[in-house]
C-alpha positions in Angstrom: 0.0 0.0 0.0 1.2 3.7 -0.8 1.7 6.0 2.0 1.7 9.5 2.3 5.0 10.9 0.4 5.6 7.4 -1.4 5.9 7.5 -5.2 6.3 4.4 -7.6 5.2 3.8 -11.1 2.2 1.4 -11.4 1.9 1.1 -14.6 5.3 -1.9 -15.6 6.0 0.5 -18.4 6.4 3.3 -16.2 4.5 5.7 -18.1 2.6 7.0 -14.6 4.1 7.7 -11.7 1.7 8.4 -8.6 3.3 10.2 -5.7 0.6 10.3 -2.3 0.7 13.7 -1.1 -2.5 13.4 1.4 -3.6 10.3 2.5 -7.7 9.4 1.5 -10.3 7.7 4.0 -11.5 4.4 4.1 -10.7 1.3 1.8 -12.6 1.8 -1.1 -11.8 3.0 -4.7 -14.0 3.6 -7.6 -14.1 1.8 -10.3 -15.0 1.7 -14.3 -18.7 3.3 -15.0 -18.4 5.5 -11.7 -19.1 8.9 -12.1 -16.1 10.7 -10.1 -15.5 14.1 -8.8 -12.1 15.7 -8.5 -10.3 19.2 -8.5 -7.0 19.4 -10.2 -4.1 21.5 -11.6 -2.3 20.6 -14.6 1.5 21.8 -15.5 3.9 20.9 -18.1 7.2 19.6 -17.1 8.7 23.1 -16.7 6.0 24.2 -14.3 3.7 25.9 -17.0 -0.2 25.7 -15.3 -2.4 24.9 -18.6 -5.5 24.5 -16.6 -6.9 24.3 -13.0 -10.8 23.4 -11.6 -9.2 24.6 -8.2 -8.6 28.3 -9.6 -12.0 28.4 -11.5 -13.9 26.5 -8.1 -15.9 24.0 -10.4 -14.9 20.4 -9.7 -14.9 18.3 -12.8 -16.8 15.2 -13.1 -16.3 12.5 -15.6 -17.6 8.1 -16.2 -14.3 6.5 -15.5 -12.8 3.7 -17.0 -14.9 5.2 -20.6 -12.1 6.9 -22.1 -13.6 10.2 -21.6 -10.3 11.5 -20.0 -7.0 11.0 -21.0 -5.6 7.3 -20.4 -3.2 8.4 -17.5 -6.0 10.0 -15.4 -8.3 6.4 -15.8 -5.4 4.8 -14.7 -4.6 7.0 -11.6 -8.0 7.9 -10.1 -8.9 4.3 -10.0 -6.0 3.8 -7.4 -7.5 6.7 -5.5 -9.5 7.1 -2.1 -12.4 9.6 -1.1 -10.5 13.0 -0.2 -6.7 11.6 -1.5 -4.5 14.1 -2.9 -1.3 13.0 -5.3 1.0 14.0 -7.9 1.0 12.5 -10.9 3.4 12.6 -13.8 2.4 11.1 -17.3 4.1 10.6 -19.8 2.7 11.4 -23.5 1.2 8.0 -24.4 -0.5 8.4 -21.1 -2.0 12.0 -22.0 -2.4 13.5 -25.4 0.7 11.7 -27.1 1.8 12.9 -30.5 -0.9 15.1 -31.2 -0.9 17.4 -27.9 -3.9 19.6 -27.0 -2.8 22.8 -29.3 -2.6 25.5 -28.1 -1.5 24.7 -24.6 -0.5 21.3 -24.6 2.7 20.5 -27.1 2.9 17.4 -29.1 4.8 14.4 -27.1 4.3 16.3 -23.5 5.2 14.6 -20.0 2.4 15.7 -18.1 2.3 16.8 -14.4 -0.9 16.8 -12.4 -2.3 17.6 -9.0 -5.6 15.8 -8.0 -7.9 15.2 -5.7 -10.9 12.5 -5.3 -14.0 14.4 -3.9 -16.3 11.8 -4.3 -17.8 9.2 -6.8 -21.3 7.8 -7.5 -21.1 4.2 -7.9 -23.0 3.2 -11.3 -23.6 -0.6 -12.3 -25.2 -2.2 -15.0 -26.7 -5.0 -13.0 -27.5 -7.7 -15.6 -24.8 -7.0 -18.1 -28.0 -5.9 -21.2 -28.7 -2.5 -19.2 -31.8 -3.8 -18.0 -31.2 -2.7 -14.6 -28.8 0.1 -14.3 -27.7 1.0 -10.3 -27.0 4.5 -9.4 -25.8 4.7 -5.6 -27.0 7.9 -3.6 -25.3 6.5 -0.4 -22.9 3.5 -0.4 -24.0 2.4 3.3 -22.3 0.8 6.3 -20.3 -2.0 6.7 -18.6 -4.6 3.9 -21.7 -6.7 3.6 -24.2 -7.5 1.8 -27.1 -9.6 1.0 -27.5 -12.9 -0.7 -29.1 -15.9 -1.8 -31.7 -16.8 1.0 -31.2 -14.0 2.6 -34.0 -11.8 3.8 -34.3 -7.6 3.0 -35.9 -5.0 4.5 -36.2 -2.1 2.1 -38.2 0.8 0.9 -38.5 2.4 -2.6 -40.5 4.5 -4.7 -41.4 4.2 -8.6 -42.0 6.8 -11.2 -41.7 6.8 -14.3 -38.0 8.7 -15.5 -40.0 12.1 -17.2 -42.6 12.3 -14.1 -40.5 11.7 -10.6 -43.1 13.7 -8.4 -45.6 11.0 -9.6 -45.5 7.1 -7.4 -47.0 4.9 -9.4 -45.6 2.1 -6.8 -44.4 2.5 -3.0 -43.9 0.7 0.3 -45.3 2.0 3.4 -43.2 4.3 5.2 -41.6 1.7 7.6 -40.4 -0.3 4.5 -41.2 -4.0 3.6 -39.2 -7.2 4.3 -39.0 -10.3 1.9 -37.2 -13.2 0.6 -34.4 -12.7 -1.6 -35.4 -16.0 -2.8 -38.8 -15.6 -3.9 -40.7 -12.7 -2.4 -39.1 -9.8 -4.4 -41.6 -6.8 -5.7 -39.8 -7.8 -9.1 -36.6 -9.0 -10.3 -35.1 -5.6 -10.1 -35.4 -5.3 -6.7 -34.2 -8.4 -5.6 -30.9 -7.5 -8.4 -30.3 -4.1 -6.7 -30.7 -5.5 -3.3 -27.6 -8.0 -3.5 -25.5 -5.4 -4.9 -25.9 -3.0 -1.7 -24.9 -2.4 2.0 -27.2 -1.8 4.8 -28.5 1.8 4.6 -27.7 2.0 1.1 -29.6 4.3 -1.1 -29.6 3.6 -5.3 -31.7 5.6 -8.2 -32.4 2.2 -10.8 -33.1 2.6 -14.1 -35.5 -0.6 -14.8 -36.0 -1.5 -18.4 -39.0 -4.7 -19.0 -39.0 -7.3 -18.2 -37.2 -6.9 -14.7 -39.8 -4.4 -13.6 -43.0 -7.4 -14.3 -44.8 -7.8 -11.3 -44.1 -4.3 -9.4 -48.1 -3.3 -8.3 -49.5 0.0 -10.2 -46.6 0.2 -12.9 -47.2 -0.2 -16.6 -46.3 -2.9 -18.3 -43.6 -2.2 -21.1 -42.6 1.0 -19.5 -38.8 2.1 -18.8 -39.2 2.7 -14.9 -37.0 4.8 -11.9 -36.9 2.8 -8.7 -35.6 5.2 -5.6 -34.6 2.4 -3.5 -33.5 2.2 0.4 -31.9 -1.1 1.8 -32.8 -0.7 5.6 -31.9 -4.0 6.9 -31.4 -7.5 6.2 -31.0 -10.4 7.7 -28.6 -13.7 6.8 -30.5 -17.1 6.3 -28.7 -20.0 6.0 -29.9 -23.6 5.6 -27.7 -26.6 7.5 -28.2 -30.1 7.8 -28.9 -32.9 6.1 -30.9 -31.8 2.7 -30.6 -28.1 4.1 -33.6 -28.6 6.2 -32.4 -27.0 9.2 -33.0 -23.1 8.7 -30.7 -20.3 10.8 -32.2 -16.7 10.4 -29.6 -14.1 11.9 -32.3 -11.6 14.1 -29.0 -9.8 15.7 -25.7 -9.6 14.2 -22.3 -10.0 16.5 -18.7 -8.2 16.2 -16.9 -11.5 17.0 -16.0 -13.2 13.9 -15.0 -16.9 15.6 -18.1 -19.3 15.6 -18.3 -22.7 18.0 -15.9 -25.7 16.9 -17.3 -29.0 17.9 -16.5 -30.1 21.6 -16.7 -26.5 22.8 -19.1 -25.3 25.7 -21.7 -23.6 24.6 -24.2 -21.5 27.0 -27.4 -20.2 24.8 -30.3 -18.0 26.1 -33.6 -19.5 24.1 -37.2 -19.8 23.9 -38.9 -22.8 22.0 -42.2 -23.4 20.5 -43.7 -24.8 17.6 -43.1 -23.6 14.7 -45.1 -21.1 13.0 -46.2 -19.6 16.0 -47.4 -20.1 19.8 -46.6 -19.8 23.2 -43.0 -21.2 24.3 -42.9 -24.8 25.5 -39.6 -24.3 26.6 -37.6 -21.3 27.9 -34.0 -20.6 29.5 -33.6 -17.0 30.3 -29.6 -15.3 30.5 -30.0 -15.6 34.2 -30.7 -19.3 34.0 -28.6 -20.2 30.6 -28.8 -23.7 28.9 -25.1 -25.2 28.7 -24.0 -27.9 26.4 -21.2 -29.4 24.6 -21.4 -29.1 21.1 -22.0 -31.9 18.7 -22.2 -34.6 21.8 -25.7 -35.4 21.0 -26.7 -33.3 24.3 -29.4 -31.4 22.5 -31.3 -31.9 19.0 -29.3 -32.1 15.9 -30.7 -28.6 14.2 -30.0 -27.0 17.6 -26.4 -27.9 17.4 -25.7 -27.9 14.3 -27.4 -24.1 14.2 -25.5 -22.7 17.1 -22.4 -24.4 15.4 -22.9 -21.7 12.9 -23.3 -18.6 15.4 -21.2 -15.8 16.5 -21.0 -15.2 20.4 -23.4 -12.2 21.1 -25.4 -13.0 18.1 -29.2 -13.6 18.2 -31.3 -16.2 15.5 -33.8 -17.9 14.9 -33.6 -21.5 14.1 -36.1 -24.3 12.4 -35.9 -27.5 12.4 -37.9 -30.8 11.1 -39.5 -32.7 13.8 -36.7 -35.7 13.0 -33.8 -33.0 13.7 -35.8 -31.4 16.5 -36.5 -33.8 19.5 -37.4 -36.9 17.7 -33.8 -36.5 15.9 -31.6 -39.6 15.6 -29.9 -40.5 19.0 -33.1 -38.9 20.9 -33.0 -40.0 24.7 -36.6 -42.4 25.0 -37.4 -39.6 27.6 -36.1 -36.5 26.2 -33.0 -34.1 26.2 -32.3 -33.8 29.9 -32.6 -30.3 31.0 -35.1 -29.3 27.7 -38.4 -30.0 27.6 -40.1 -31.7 25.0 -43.2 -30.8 22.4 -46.1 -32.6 23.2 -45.9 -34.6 20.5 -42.2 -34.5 19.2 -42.2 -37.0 16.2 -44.9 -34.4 14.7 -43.4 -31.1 15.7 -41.6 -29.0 13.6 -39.7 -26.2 16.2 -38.5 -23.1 16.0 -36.0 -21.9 18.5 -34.7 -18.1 19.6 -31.4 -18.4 20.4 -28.6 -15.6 21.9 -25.5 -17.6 22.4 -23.9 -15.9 25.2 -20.4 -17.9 25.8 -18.3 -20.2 24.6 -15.3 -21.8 26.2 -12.9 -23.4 23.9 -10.1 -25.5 24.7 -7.6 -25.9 22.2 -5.6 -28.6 21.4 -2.2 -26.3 21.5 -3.9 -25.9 25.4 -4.1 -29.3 26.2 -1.8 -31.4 28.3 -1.3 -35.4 26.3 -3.6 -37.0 28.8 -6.7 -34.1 27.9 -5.8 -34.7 24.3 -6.1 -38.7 24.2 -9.3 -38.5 26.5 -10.6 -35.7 24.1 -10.2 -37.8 21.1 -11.4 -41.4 23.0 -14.8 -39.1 23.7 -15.1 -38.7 20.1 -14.0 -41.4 18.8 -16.8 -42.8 21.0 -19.5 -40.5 20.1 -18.5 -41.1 16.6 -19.2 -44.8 16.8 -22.8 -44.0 18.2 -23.2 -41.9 15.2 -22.3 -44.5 13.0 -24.3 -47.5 15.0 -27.7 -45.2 14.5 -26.9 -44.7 10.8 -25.1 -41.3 10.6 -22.6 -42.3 9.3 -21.1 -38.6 7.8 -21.4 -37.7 11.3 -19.8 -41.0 13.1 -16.7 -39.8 10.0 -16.9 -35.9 11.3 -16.3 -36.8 14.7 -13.5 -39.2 14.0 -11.7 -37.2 11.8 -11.6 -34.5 15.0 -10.7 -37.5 16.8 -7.5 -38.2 15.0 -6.8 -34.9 14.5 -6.2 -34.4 18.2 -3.7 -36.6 18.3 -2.3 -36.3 15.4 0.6 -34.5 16.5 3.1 -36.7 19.5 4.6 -33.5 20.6 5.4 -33.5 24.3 4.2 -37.1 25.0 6.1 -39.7 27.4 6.6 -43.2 25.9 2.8 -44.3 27.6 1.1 -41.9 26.0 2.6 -42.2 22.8 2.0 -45.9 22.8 -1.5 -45.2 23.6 -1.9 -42.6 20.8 -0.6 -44.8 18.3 -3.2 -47.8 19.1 -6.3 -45.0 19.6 -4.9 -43.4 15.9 -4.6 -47.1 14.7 -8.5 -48.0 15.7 -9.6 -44.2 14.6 -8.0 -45.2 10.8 -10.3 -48.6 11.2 -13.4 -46.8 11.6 -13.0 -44.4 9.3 -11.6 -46.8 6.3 -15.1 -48.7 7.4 -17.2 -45.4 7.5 -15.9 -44.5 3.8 -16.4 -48.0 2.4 -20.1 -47.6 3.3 -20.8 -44.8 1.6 -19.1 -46.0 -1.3 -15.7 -44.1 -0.9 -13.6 -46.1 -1.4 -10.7 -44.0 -2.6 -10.7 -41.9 1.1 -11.3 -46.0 2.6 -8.2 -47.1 1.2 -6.1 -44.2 2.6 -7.3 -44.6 6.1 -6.4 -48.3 5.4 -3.1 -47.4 4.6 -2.4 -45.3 7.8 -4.0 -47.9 10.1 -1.6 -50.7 9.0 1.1 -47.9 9.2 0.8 -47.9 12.8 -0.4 -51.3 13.5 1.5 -53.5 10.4 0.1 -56.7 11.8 -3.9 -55.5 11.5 -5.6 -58.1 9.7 -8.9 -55.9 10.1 -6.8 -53.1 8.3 -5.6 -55.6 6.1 -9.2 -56.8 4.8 -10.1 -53.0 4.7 -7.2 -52.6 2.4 -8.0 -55.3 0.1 -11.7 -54.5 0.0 -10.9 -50.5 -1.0 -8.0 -52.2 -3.7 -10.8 -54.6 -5.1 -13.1 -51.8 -5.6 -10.9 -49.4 -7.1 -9.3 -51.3 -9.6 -6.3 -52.2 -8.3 -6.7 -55.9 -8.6 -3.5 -57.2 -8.6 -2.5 -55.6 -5.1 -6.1 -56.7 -3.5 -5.2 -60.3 -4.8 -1.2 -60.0 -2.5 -3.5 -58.6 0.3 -6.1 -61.0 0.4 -3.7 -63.9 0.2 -2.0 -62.6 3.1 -5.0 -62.4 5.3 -6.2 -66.0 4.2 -2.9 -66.6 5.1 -3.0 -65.4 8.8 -6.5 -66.4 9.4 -7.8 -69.4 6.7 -11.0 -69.4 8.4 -11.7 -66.3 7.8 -15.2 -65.7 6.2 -14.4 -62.0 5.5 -11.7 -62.6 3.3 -13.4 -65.7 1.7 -16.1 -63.4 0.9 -13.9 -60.8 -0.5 -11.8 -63.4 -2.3 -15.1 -64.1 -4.3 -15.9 -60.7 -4.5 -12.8 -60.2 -5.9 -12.9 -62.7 -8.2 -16.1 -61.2 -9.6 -15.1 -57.7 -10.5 -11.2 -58.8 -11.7 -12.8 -61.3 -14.0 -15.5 -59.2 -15.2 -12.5 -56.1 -15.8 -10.3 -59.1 -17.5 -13.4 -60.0 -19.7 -13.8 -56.3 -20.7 -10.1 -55.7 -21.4 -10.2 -58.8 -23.7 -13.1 -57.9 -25.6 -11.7 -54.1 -26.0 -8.6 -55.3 -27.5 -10.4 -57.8 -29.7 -12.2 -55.0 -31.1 -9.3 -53.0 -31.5 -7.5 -55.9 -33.4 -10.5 -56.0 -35.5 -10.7 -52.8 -36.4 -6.9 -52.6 -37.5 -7.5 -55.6 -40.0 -10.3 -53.9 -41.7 -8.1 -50.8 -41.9 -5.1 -52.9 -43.0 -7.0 -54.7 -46.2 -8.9 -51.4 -47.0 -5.6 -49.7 -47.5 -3.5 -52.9 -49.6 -7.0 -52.8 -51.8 
């Protein structure tokens, strides 16, 4: 970043050379199809002033990045912040090159400038045919802004461009929210809305068909939409088939959320969705504390708050079978929560404020935490996979072996117990990818298990089941021998060996048949040519 004083070229040519003489606010530049506002000076090398909008006091205002200024001044006041000042020295290609600007400008001039950004209005064309054309008024606070899911809370006007005093369409006074997703006035709206900040003010000009469905307007007519972006709010959808809905009601500062195994402690009220009085309340006097993802509370609780920023307030939705008739549901509820009265029928929405978290990190850990921390997942993990969640049961033993991944600072004991708890952690999750069909990520977890434990005939089968199924036939044949080897009564590896036998002969079969065709093929080629 340039600071005040420092000069460099920035163009590799070297044909402008930018020196900061007052430093601008904020982060933000303009960029191509804003409408800028500057004062400047002009000089030619020898100090001769040619022009100046500071000695006439008129700024001058021009569309950057449309070669309506010379190429050296597109090129600088791009770089530039609100209320920067710099020198700038351009050489002829970069300003009015052979020709000059008779009579004050000579042919192949170095130019020297003075110039300061006033302001800019940001001007977008939204869908890239003009059909929506963005004019900001006020850029509005923050870095954010809207998207996808995401619900808006705006206000806007709309006239048509050669009558402004006239609203043909409006919001009440206190704005309106909607869905980003499928509740916008029109398609403008919903356009202009993702490309703002909270408090933002634009001027679109709305061309058919993106104004269709905006109450009171004409059909076919070119509209002006004065347009306010008050608030919005983030959705987000978790879970399994995104069922799980988190709607941000309060934003936080903090930007860390919740990693699993920390200790969370969550103000919240519960009732059924859509509406009703709370069958379940914990107040910030009387907080509700868990550990996260330890089946303590329903899944789209968790998983929600897994997503949250300490201080921040949402709203979360959940399916009755990832509310409290979830997977892994105690027969008589969550202790400490009560329960719909029905809870395989209920859908639930929860109001949530996540107060605290306490995180202990790994780096924080002594070797004995660590290997008890991992154990505790390993064995949530298994009662993940024994219910059928079996992307969770790998989730939580991939944390598992994470946590003792690293040896560093452990006595001979506790390596030696690492090791085995790593070696059985590689197991489960060679045996959690082979059931989904992964066979790939199976055979690498195969691989570190009999890296730590060689003689593993479990890893061993695991190995030569993930070889068979990949392909990679002739290894799977070596392993399987081995464990019929060490265990000949082994119906697993009988099983595979037939297994085996039925994919390598079926691949054999094909590769004969290919080549056969090939062959084939080459003969008929062959004769056609000698003929």
């Amino acid at each position: 970043m340039l600071t005040q004083s420092e000069s460099r070229p920035f163009q590799t040519d070297g044909g402008v050379k930018k020196t900061i003489t007052v430093l601008g606010s904020g982060w933000e530049s303009p960029e191509a199809g804003d409408k800028v506002s500057v004062h400047y000076t002009g000089t030619l090398e020898d100090g001769t002033k040619f022009d100046s909008s500071v000695d006439r006091g008129d700024p001058f205002s021009f569309t950057l990045g449309q070669g309506q200024v010379i190429k050296g001044w597109d090129e600088t006041v791009a770089t530039m912040k609100k209320g920067e000042k710099c020198r700038v020295v351009l050489r002829s290609d970069y300003a009015y090159g052979k020709q000059g600007s008779p009579p004050k400008i000579p042919a192949d001039a170095t130019l020297v400038f003075e110039i300061e950004l006033l302001s800019w209005r940001s001007v977008k064309d939204l869908t890239g045919d003009g059909g929506v054309i963005k004019n900001a008024v006020s850029e509005g606070e923050g870095w954010e802004s809207p998207s996808g899911q995401d619900e808006v809370h705006v206000s806007y006007t709309a006239y048509l461009k050669d009558d402004p005093e006239r609203a043909l369409a409006q919001t009440p006074e206190e704005g309106r929210w909607f869905s980003l997703e499928d509740g916008a006035p029109c398609a403008a709206v919903a356009l202009a809305a993702k490309a703002m900040r909270k408090g933002g003010e634009a001027v679109l000009e709305v061309r058919p068909p993106y104004a269709a469905g905006l109450p009171g307007c004409p059909d076919g007519e070119t509209l002006c939409l004065r347009l306010r972006l008050l608030d919005w709010r983030r959705v987000e959808r978790l879970g399994p088939n995104d069922q799980v809905v988190k709607k941000t009601l309060r934003t936080s500062e903090q930007w860390e959320t919740p990693a699993p195994g920390s200790r969370v402690r969550v103000a919240l009220a519960a009732r059924a969705a859509g509406g009703g009085e709370p069958f379940d309340a914990h107040g910030e006097d009387a907080p509700l504390e868990w550990v996260l993802d330890a089946d303590e509370v329903p899944e789209g609780l968790d998983l929600a708050v897994g997503r949250m920023k300490q201080g921040e307030v949402a709203l979360i939705t959940a399916p009755a079978d990832l509310a409290y008739a979830c997977l892994g549901a105690p027969e008589g509820g969550f202790p400490g929560l009560k329960s719909p009265e029905k809870p395989e029928e209920c859908a639930v929405e929860w109001e949530v404020t996540l107060l605290q978290v306490v995180r202990r990190n790994t780096w924080e850990m002594s070797p004995a935490e660590k290997l008890e921390a991992s154990a505790a997942a390993k064995a949530l993990g298994n009662s993940a996979f024994k219910a059928g969640a079996v992307q969770r049961a790998l989730a939580r033993w991939a944390r598992a072996e994470e946590g003792v991944r690293q040896e560093e600072g452990f006595g001979e004991a506790d390596k030696t117990a690492a090791r085995a708890l790593k070696a059985s952690l590689a197991l489960n999750l060679a045996a959690g990818h082979a059931r989904l069909g992964d066979f790939s990520a199976a055979l690498k977890a195969a691989d570190r298990a009999l890296g730590l434990d060689a003689q593993s005939v479990k890893a061993l089968y695991r190995r030569a089941q993930a070889r068979t199924e990949v392909g990679d036939y002739a290894e799977a044949d070596e392993d399987i021998k081995r464990g019929l080897q060490l265990e000949p009564e082994s119906l697993d590896f009988k099983r595979l060996r037939r297994r085996w036998k039925e994919v390598a002969g079926a691949s054999v079969k094909k590769e004969a048949s290919l080549y056969a065709s090939m062959f084939r093929d080459l003969g008929k080629g062959g004769s056609e040519t000698r003929a």
